[in-house]
C-alpha positions as CSV (number, residue, x, y, z in Angstrom):
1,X,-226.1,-143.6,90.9
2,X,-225.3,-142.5,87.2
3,X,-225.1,-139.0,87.6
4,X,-224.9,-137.1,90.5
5,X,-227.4,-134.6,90.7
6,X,-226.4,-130.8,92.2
7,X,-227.8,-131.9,95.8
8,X,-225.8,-135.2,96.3
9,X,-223.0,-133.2,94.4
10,X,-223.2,-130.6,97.2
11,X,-223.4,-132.7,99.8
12,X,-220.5,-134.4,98.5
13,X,-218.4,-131.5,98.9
14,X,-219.4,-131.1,102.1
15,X,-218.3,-133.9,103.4
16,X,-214.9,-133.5,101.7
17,X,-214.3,-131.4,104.8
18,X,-214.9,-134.4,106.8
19,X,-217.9,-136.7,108.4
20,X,-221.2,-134.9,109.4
21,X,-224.7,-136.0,110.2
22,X,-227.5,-134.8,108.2
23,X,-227.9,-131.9,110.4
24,X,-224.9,-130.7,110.1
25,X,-224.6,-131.3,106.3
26,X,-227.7,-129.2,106.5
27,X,-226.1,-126.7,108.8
28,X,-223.0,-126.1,106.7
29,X,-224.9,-126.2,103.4
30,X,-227.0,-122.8,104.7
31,X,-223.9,-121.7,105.8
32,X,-222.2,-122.3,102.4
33,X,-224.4,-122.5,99.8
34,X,-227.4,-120.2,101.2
35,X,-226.6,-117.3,99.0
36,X,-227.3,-119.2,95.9
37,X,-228.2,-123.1,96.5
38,X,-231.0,-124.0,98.8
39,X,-230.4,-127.8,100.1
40,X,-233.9,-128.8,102.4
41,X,-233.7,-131.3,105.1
42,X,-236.4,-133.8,102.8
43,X,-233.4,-133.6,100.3
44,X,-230.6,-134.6,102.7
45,X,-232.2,-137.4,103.8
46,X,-233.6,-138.8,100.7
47,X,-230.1,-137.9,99.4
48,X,-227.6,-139.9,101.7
49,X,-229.5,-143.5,101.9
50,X,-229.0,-143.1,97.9
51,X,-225.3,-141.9,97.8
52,X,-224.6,-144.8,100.2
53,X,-226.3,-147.4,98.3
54,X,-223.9,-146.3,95.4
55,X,-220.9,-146.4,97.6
56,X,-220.3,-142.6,97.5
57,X,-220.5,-142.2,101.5
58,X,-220.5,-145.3,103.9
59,X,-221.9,-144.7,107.2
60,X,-219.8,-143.4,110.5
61,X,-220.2,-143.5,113.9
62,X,-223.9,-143.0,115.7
63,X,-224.4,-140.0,117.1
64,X,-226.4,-138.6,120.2
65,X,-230.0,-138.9,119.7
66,X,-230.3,-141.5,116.8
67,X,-228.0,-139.0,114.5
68,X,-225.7,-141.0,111.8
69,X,-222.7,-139.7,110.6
70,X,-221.1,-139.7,107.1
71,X,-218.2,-139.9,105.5
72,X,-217.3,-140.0,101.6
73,X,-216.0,-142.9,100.1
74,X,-212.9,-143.1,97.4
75,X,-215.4,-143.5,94.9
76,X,-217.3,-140.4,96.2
77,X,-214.5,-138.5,95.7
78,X,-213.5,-140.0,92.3
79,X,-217.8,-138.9,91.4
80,X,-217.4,-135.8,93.1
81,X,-214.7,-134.5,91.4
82,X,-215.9,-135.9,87.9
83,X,-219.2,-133.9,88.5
84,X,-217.2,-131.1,89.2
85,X,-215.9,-130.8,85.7
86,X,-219.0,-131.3,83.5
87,X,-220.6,-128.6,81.9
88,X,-223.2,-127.4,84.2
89,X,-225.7,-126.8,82.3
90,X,-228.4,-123.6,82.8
91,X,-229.3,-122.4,86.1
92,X,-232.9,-122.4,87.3
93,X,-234.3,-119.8,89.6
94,X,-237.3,-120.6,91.9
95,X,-238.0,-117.7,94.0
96,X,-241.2,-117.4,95.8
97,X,-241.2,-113.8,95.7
98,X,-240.7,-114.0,91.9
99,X,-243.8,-115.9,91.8
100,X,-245.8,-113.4,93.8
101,X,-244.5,-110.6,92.0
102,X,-245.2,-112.2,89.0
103,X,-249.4,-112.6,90.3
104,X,-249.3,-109.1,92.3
105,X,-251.4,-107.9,89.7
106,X,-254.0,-110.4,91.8
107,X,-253.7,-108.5,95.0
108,X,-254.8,-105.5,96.8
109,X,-252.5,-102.0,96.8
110,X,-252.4,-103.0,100.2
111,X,-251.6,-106.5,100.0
112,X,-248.6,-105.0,97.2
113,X,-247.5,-102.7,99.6
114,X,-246.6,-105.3,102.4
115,X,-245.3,-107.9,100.0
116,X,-242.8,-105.3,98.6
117,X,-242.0,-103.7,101.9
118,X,-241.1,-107.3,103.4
119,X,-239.2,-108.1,100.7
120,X,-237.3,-104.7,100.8
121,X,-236.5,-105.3,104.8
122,X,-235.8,-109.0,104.0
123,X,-233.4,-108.5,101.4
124,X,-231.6,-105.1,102.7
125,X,-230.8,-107.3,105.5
126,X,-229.4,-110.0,103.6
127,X,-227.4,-107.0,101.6
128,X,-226.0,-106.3,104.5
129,X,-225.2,-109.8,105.6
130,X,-223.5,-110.8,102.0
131,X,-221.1,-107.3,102.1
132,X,-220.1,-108.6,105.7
133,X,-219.5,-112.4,104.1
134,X,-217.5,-110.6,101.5
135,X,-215.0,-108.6,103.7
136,X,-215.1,-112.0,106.1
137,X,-214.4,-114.2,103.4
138,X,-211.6,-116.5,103.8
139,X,-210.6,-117.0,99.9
140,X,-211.2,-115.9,96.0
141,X,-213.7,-118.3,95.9
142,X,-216.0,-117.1,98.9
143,X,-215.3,-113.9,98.1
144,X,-216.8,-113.8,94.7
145,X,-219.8,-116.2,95.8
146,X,-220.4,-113.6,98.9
147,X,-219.6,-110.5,96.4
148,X,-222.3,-112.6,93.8
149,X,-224.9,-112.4,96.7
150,X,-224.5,-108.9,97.2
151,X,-225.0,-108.2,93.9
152,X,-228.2,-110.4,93.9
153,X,-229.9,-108.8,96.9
154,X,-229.3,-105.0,95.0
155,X,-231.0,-106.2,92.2
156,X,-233.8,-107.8,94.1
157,X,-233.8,-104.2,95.9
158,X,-234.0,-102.7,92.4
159,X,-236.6,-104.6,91.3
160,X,-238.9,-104.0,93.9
161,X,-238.2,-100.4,94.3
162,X,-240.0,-100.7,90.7
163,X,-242.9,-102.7,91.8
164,X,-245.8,-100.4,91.7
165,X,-247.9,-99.9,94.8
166,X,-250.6,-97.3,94.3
């Protein structure tokens, strides 16, 4: 592995903490990263054979029902925190309701009207959930991610306030 992409970097970090399975790498990465990294369960799994291949994580003990366990290796750690100081390069944004929004022009007042109110209950409760992360948060650095989510789900709520529907 040359570079580590942002997935095996995150799931890298993860396991910093200690060994997991790839359920509960994908557990903890919602838990961690859901705010603003998204880390599916196809990209776990295609992830791990590939970091162990490279020596990053070596394999652990063998869980209940088939479930293997990870742990990083030396040289994991060495990659790990290598990839933590490159320049990150741009962010990319792929949010379905972006993409909607973007075609709503496509769809029925009616049709608007329940994409946007979804969205609107879907992303007030997130609000919600990110201003309890942030007064929860055990550190700077989860504050500010929790604090950045906040901030992410008002302007979602902004923008769809402005999303015509008549």
């Amino acid at each position: 592995m040359s570079a580590l992409n942002a997935t095996a970097a995150a799931l890298l970090g993860l396991l910093h903490d200690g060994p997991r399975t790839g359920g509960e790498l994908i557990s903890a990465a919602g838990e961690r990263f859901g705010a603003f990294f998204s880390v599916t369960r196809s990209q776990v799994y295609r992830e791990l054979p590939a970091l162990a291949e490279a020596g990053l994580v070596r394999e652990g003990k063998q869980g209940p029902r088939s479930s293997q366990q990870y742990l990083i290796t030396a040289a994991g750690k060495k990659a790990f925190k290598s990839w933590l100081t490159e320049e990150p390069g741009p962010d990319h944004l792929r949010s379905p309701l972006l993409l909607r929004i973007a075609h709503a022009d496509a769809l029925t007042q009616k049709q608007r009207s329940a994409l946007v109110e979804q969205a609107k209950a879907r992303y007030a409760g997130e609000q919600e959930a990110a201003k309890a992360a942030a007064r929860a948060a055990d550190g700077p650095y989860a504050k500010a991610i929790a604090e950045f989510a906040n901030a992410q789900n008002k302007a979602l709520l902004k923008l769809l306030d402005s999303i015509p529907t008549t």
